[in-house]
N, CA, C and O atoms as a CHARMM CRD file, in Angstrom:
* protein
*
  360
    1    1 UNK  N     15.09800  24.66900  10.92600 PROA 1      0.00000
    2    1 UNK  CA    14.20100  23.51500  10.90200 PROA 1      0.00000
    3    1 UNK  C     15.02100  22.24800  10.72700 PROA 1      0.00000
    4    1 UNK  O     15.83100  22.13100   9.80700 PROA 1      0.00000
    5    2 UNK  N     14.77900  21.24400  11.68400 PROA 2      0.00000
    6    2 UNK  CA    15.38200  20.08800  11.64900 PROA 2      0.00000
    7    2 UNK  C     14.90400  19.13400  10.04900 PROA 2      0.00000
    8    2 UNK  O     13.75500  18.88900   9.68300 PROA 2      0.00000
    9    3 UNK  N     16.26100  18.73100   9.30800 PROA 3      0.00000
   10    3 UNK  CA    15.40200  17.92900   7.98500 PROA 3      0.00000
   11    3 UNK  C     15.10200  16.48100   8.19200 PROA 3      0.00000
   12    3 UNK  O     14.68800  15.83200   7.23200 PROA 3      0.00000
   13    4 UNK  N     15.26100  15.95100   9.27800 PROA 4      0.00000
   14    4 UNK  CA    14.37500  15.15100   9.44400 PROA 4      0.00000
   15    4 UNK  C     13.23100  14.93700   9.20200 PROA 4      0.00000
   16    4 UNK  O     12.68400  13.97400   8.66500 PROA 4      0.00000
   17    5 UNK  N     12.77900  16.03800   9.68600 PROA 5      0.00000
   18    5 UNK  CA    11.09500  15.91900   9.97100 PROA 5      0.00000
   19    5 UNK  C     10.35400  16.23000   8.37400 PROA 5      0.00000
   20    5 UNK  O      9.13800  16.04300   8.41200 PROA 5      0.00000
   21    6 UNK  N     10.76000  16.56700   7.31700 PROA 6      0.00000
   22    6 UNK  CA    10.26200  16.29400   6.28500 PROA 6      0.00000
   23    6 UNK  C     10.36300  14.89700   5.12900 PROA 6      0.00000
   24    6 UNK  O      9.85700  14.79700   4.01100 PROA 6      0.00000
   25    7 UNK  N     11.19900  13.93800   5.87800 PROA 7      0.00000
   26    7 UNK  CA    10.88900  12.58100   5.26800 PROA 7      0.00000
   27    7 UNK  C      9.65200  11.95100   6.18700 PROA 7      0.00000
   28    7 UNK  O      8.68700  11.24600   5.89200 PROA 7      0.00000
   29    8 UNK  N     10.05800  12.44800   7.26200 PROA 8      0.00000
   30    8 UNK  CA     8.90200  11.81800   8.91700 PROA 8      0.00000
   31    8 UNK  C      7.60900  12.00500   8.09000 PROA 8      0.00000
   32    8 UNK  O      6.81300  11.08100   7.91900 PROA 8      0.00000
   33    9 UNK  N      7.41700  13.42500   7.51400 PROA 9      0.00000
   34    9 UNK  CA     5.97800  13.34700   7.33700 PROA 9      0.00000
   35    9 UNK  C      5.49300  13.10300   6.16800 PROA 9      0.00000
   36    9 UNK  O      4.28500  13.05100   5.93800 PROA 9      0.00000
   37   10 UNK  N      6.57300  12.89500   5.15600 PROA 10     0.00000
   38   10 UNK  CA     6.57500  12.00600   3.79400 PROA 10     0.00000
   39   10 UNK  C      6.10500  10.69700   4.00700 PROA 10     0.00000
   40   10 UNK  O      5.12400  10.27300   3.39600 PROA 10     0.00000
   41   11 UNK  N      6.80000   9.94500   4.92000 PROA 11     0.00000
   42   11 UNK  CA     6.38900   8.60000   5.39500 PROA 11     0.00000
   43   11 UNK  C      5.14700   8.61800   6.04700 PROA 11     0.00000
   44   11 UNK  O      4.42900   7.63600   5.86100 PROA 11     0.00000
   45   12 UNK  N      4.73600   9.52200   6.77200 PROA 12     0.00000
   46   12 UNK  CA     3.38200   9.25000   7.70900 PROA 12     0.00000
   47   12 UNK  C      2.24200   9.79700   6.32400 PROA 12     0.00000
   48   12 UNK  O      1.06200   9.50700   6.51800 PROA 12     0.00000
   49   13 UNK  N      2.52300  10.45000   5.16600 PROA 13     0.00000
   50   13 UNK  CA     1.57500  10.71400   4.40300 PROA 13     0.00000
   51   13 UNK  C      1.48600   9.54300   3.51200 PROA 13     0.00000
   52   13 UNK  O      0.39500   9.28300   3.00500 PROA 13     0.00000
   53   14 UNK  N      2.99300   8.47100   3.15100 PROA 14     0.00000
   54   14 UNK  CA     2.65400   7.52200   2.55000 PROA 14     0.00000
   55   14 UNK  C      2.09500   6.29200   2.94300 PROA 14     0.00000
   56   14 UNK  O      1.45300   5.54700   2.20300 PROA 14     0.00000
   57   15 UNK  N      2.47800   6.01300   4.67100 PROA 15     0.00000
   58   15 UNK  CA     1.53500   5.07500   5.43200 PROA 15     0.00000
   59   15 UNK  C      0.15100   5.69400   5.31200 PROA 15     0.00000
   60   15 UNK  O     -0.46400   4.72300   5.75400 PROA 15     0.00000
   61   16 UNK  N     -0.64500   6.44100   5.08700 PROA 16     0.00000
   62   16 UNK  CA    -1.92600   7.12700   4.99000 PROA 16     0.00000
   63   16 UNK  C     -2.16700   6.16300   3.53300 PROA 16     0.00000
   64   16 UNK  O     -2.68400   5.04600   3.54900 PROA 16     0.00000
   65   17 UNK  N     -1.88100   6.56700   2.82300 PROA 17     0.00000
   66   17 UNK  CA    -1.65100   6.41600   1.32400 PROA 17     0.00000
   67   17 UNK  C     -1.91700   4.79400   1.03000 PROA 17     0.00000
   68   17 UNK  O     -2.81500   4.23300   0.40300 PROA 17     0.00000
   69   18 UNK  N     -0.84200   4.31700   1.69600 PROA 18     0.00000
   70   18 UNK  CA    -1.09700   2.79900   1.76500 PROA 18     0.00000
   71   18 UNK  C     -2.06900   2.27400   2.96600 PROA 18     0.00000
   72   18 UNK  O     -2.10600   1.08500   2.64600 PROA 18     0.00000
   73   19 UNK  N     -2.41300   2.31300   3.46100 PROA 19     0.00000
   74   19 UNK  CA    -3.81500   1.80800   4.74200 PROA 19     0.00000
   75   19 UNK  C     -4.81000   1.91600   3.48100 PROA 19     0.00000
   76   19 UNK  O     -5.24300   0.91200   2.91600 PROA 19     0.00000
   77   20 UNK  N     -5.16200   3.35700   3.05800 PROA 20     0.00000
   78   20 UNK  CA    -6.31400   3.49100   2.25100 PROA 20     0.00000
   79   20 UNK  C     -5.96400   2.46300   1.10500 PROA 20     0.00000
   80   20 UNK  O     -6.77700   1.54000   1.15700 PROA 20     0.00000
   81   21 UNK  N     -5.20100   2.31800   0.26000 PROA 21     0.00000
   82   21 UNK  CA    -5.29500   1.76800  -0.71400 PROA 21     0.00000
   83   21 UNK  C     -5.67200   0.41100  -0.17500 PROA 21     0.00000
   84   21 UNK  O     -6.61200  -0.15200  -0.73700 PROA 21     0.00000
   85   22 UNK  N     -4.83300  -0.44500   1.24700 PROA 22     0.00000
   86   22 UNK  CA    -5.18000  -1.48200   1.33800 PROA 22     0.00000
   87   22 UNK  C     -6.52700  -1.52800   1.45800 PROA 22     0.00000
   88   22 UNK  O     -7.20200  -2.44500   0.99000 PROA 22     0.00000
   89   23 UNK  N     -7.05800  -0.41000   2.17400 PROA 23     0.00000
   90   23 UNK  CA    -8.67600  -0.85600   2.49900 PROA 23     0.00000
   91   23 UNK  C     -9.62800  -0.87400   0.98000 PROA 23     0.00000
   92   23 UNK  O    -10.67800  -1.44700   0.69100 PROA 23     0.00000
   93   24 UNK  N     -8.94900  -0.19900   0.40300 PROA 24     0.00000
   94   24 UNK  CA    -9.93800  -0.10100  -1.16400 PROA 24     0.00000
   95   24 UNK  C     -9.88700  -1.60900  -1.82000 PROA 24     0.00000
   96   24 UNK  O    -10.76300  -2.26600  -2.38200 PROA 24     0.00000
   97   25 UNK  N     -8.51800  -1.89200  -1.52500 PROA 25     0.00000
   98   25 UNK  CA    -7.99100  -3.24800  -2.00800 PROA 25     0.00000
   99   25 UNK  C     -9.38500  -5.04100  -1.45600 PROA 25     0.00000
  100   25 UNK  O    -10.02400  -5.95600  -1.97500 PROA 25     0.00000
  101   26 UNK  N     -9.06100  -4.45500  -0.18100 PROA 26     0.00000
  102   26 UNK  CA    -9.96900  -5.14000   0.92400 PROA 26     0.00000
  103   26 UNK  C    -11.49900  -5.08600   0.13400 PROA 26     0.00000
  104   26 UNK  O    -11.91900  -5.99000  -0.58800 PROA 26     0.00000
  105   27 UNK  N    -12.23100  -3.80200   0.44500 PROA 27     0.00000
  106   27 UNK  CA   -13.65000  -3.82800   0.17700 PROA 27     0.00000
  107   27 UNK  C    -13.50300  -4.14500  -1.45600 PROA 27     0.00000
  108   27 UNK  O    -14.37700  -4.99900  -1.60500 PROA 27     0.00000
  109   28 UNK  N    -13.08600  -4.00400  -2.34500 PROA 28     0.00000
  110   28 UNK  CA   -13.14900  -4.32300  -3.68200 PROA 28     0.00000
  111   28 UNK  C    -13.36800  -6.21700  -3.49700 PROA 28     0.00000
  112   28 UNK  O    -14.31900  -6.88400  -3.90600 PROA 28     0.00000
  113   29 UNK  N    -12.12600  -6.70200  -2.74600 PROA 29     0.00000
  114   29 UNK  CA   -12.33500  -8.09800  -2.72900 PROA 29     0.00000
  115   29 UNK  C    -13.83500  -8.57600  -2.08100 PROA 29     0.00000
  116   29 UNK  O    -14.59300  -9.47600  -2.44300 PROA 29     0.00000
  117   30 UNK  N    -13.92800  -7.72600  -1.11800 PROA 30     0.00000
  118   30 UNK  CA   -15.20600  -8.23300  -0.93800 PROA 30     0.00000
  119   30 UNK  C    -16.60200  -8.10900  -1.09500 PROA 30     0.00000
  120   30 UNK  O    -17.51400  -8.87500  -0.78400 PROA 30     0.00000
  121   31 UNK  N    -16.59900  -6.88000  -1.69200 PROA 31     0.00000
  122   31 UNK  CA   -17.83800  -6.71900  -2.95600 PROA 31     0.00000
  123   31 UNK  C    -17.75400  -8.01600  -4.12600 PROA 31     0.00000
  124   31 UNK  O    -18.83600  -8.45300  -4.51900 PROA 31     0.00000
  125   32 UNK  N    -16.51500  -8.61000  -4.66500 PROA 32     0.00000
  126   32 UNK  CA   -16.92000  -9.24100  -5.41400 PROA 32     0.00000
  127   32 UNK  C    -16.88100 -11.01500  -5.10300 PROA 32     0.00000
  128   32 UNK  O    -16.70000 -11.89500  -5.94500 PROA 32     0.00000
  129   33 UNK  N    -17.11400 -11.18300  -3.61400 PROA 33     0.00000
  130   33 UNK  CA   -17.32700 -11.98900  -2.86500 PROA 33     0.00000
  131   33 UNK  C    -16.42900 -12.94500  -2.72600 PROA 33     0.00000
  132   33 UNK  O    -16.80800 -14.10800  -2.58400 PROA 33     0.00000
  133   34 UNK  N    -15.04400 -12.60400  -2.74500 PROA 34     0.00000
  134   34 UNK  CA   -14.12200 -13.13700  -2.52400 PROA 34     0.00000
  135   34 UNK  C    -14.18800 -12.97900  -0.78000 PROA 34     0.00000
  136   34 UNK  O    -14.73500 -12.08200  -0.13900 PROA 34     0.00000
  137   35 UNK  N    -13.25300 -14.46300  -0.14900 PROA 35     0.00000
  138   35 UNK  CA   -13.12600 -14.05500   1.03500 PROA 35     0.00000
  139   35 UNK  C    -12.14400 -13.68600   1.42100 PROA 35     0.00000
  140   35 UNK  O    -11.06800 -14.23100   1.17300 PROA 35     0.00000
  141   36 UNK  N    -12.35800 -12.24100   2.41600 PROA 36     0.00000
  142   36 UNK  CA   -11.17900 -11.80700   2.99400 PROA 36     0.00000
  143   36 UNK  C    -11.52400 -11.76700   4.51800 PROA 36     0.00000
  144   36 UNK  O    -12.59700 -12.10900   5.01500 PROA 36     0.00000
  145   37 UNK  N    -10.41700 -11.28300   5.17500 PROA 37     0.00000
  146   37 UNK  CA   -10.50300 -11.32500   6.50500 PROA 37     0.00000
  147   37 UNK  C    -10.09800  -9.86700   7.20200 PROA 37     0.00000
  148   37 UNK  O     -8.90600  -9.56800   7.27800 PROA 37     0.00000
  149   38 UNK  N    -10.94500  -9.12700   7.62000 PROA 38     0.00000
  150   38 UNK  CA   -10.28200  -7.66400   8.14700 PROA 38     0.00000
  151   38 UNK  C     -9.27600  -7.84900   9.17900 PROA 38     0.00000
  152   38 UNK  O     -8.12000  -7.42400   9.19000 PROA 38     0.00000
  153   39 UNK  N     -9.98700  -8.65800  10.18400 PROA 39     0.00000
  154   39 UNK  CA    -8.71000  -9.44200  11.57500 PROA 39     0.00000
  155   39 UNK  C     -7.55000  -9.52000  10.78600 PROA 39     0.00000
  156   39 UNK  O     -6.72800  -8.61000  10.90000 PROA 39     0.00000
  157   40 UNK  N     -7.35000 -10.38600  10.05500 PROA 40     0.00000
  158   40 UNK  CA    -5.80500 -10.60000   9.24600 PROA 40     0.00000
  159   40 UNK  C     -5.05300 -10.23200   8.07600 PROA 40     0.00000
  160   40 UNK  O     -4.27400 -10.88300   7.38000 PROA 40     0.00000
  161   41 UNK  N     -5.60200  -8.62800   7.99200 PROA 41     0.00000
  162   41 UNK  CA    -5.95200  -7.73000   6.88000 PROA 41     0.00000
  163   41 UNK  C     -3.94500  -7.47500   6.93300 PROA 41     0.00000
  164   41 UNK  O     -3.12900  -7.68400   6.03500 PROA 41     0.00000
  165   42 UNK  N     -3.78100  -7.09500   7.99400 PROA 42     0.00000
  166   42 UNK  CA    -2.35900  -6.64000   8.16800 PROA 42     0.00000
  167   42 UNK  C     -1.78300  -7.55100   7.53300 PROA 42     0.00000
  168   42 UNK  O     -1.26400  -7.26500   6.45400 PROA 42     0.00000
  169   43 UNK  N     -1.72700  -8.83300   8.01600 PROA 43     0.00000
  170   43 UNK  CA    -0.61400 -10.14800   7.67200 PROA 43     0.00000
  171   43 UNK  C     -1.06000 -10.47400   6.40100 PROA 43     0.00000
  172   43 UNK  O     -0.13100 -10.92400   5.73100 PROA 43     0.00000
  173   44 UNK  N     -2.49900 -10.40900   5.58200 PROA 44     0.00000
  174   44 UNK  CA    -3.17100 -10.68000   4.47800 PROA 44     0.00000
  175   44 UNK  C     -2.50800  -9.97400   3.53300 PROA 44     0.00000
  176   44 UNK  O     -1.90400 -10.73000   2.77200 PROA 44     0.00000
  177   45 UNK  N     -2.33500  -8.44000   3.19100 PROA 45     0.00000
  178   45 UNK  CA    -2.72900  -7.42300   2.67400 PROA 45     0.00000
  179   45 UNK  C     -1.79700  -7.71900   1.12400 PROA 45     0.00000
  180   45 UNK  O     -2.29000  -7.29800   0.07700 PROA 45     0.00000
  181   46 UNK  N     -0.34200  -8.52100   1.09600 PROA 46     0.00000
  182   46 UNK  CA     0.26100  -8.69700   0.56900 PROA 46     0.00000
  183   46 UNK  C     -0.73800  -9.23500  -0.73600 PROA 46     0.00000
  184   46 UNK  O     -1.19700  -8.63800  -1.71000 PROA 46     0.00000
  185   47 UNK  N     -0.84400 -10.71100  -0.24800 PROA 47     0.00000
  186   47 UNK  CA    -1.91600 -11.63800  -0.78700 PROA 47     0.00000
  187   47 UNK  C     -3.38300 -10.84900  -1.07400 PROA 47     0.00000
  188   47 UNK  O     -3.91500 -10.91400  -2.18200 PROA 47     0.00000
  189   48 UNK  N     -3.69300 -10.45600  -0.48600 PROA 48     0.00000
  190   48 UNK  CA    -5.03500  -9.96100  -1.29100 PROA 48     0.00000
  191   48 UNK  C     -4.97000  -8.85800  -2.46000 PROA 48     0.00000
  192   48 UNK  O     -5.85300  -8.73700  -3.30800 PROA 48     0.00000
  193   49 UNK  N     -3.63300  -7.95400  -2.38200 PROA 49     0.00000
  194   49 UNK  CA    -3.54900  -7.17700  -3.49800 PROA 49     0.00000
  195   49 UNK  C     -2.87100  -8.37800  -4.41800 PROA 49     0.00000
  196   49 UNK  O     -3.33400  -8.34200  -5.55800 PROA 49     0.00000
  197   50 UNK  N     -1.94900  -9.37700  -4.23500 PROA 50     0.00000
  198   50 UNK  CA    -2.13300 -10.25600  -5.86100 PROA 50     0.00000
  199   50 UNK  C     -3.26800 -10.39900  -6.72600 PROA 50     0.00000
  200   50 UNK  O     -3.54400 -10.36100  -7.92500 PROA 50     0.00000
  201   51 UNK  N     -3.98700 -10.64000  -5.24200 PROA 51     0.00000
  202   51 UNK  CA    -5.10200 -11.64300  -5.70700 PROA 51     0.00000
  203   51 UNK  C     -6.15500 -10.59900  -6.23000 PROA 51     0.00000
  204   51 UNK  O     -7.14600 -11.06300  -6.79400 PROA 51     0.00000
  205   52 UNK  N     -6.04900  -9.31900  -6.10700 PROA 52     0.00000
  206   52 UNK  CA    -6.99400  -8.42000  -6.84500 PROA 52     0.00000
  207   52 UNK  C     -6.37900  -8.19000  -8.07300 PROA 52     0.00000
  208   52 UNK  O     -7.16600  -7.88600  -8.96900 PROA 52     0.00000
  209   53 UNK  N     -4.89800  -8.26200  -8.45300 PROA 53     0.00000
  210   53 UNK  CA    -4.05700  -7.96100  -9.44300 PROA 53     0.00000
  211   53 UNK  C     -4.88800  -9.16800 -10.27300 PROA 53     0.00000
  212   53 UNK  O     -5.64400  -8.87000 -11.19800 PROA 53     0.00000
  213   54 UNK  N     -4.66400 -10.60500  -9.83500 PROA 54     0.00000
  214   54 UNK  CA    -4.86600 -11.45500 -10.80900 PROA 54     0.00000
  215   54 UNK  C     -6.67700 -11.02100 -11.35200 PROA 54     0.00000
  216   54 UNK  O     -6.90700 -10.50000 -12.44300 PROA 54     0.00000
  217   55 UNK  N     -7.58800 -11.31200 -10.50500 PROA 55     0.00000
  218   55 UNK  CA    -8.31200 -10.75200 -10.49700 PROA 55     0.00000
  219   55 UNK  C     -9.13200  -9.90000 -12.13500 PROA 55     0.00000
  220   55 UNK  O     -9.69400 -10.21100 -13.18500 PROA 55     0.00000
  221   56 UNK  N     -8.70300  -8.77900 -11.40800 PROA 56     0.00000
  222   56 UNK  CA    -8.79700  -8.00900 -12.37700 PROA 56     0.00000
  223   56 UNK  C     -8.36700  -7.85700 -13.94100 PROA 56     0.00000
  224   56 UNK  O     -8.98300  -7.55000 -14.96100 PROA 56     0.00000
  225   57 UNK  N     -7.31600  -8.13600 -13.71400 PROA 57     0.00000
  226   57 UNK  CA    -6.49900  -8.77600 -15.45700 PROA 57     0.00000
  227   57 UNK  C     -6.83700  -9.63800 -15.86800 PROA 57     0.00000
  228   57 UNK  O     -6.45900  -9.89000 -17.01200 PROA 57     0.00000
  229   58 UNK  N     -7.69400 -10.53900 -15.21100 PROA 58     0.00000
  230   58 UNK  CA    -8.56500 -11.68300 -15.90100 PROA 58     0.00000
  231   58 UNK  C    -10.24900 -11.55000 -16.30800 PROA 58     0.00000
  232   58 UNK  O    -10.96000 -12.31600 -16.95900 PROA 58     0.00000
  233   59 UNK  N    -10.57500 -10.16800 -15.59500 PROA 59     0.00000
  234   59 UNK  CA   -12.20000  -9.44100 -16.28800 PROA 59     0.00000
  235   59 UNK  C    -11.57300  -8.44800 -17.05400 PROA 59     0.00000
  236   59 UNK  O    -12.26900  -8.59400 -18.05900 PROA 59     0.00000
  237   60 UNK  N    -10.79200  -7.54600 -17.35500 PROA 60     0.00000
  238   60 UNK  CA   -10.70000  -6.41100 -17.95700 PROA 60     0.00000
  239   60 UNK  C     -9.31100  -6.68700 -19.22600 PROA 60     0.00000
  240   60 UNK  O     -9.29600  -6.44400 -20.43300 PROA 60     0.00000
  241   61 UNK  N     -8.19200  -7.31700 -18.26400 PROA 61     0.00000
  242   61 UNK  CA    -7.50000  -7.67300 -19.30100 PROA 61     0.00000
  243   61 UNK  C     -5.94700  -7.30800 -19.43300 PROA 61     0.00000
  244   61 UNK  O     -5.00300  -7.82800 -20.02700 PROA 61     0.00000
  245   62 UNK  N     -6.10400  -6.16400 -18.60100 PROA 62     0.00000
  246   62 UNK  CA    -5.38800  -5.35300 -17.84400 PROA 62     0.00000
  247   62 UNK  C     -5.39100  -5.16400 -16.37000 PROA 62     0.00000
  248   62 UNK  O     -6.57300  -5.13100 -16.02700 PROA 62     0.00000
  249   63 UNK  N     -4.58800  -5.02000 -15.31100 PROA 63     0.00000
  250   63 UNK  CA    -4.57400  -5.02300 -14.10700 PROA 63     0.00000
  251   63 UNK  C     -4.94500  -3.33100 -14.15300 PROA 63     0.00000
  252   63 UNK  O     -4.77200  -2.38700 -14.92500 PROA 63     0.00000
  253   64 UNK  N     -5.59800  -3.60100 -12.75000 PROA 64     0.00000
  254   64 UNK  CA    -6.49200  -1.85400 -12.85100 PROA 64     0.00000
  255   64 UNK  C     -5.44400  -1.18500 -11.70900 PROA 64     0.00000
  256   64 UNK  O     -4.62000  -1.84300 -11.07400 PROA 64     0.00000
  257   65 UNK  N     -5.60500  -0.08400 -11.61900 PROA 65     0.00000
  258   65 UNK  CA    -4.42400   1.31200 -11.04600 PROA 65     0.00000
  259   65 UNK  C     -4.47700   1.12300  -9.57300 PROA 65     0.00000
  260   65 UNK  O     -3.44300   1.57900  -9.08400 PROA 65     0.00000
  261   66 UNK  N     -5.21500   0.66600  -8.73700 PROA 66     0.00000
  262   66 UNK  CA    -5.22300   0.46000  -7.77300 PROA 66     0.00000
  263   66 UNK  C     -4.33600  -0.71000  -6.82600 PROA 66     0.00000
  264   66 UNK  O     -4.28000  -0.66900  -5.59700 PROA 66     0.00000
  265   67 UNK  N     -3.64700  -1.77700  -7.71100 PROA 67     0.00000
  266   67 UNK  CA    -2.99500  -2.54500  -7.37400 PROA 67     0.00000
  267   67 UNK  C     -1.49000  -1.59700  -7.57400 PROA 67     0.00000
  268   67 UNK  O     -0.55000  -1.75300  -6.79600 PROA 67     0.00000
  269   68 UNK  N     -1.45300  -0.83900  -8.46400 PROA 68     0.00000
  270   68 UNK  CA    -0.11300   0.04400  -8.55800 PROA 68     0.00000
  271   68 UNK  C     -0.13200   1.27300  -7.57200 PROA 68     0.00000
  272   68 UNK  O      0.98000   1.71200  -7.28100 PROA 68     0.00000
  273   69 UNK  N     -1.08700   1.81400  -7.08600 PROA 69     0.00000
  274   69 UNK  CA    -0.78100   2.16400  -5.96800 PROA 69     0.00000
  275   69 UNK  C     -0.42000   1.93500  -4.81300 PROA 69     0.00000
  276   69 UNK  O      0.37100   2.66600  -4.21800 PROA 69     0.00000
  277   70 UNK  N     -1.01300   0.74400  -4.24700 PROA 70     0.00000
  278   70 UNK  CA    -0.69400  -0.29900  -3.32900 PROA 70     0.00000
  279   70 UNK  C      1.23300  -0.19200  -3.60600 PROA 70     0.00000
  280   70 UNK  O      2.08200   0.23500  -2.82400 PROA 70     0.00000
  281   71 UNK  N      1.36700  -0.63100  -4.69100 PROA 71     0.00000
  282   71 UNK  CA     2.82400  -1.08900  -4.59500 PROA 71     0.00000
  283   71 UNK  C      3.74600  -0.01100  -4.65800 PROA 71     0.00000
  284   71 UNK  O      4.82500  -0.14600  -4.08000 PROA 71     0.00000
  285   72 UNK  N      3.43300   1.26400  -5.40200 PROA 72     0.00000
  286   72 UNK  CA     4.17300   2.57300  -5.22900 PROA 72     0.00000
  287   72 UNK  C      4.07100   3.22200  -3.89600 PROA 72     0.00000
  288   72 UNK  O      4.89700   4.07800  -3.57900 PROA 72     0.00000
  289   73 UNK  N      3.08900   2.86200  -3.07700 PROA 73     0.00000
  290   73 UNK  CA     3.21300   3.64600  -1.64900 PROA 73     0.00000
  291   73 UNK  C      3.86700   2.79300  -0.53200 PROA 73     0.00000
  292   73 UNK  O      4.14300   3.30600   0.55200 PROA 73     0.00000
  293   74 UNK  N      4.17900   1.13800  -0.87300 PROA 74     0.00000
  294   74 UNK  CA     4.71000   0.71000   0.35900 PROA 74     0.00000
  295   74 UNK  C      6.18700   0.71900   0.06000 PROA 74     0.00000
  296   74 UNK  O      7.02700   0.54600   0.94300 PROA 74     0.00000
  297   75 UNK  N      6.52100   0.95100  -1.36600 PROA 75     0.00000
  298   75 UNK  CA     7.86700   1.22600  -1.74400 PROA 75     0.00000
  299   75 UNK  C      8.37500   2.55900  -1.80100 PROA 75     0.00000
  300   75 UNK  O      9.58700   2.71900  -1.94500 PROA 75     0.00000
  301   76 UNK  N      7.50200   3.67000  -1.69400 PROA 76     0.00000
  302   76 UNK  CA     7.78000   4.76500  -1.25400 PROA 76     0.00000
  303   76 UNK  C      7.94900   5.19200   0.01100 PROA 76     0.00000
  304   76 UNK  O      8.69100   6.10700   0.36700 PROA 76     0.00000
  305   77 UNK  N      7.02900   4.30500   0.90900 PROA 77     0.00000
  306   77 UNK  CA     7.63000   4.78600   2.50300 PROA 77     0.00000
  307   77 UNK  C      8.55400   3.89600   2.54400 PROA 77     0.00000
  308   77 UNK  O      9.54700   4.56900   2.82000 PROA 77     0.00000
  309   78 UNK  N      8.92500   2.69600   2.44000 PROA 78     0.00000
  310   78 UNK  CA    10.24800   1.84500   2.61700 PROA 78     0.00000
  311   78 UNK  C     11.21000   3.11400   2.18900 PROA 78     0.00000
  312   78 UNK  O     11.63200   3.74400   3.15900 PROA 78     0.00000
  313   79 UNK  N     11.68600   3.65900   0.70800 PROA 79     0.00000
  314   79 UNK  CA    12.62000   4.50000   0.18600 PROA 79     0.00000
  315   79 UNK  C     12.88600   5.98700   1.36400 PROA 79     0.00000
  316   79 UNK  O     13.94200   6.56100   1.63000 PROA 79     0.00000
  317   80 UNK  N     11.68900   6.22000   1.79400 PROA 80     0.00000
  318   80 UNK  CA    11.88000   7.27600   2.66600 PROA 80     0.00000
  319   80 UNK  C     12.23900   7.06500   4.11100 PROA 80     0.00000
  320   80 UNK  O     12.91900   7.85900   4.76200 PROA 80     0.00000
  321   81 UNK  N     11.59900   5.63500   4.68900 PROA 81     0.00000
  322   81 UNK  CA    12.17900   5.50800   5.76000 PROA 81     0.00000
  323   81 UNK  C     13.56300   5.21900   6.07200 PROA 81     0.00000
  324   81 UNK  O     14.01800   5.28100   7.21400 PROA 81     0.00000
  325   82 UNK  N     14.36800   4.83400   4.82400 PROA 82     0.00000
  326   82 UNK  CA    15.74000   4.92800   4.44500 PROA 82     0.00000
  327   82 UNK  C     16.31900   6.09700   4.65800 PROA 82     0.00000
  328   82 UNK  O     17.25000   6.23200   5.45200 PROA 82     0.00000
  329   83 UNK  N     15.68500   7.30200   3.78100 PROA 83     0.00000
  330   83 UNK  CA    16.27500   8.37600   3.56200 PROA 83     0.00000
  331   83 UNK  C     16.04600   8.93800   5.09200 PROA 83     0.00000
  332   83 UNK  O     17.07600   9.18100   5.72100 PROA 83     0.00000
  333   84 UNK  N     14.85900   9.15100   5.70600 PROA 84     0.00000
  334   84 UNK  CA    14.87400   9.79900   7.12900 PROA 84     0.00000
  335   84 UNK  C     15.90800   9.42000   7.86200 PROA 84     0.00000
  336   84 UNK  O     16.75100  10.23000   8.24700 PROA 84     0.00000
  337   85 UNK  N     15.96200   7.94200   8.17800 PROA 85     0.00000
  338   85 UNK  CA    17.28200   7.26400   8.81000 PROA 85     0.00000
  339   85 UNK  C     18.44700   7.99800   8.19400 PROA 85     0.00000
  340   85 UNK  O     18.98300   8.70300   9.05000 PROA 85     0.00000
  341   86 UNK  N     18.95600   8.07400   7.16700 PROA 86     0.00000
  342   86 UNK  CA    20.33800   8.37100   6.60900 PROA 86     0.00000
  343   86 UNK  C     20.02800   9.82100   7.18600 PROA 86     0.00000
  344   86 UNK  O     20.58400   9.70000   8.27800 PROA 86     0.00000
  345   87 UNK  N     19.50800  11.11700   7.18000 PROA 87     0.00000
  346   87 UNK  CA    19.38400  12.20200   7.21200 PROA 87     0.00000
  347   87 UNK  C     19.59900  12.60100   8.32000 PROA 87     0.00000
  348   87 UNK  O     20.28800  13.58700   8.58000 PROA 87     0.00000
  349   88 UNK  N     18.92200  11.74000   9.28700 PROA 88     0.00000
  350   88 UNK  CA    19.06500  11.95600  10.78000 PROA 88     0.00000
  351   88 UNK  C     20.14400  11.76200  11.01400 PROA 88     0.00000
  352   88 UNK  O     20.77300  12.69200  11.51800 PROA 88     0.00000
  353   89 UNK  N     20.76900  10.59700  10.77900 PROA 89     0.00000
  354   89 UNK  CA    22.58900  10.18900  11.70300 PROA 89     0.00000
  355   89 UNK  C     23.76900  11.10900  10.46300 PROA 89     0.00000
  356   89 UNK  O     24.88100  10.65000  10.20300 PROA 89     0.00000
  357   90 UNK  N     23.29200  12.28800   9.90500 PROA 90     0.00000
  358   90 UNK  CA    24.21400  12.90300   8.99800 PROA 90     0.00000
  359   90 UNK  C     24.71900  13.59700   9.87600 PROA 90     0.00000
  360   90 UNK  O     25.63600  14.37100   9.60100 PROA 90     0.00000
């Protein structure tokens, strides 16, 4: 078995991982009638998880788990799309 293909699908499970979180990120903002934009959700997505970070730590007091997922899954496929690259040209 080529070891490539087990960072490949590390990364395609953490792009999964992160879409969803952004979209949770998304409908959360806009249940609480903040405006967001789905069209510019991609180029947004950065900015709207602050802005749920701030958000939230300003009703509860604490930033809620969902902004830390956001940030553990786009830094986990970044770390793996590293490692696939290095693995492959070994």
């Amino acid at each position: 078995m080529n070891l490539t293909v087990i960072p490949v699908v590390l990364v395609c499970l953490g792009l999964v991982w992160f879409v969803v979180t952004t979209l949770f990120i998304y409908d959360n903002l806009r249940r609480r009638g903040e405006s967001v934009s789905f069209i510019w959700l991609r180029a947004m997505a950065p900015w709207y998880a602050f802005r749920y970070k701030e958000i939230t730590k300003k009703e509860r007091g604490k930033v809620r788990p969902l902004f830390y997922h956001w940030i553990i899954s786009i830094n986990s496929v970044l770390v793996l799309v590293v490692l696939a690259v290095i693995v492959h040209y070994l």
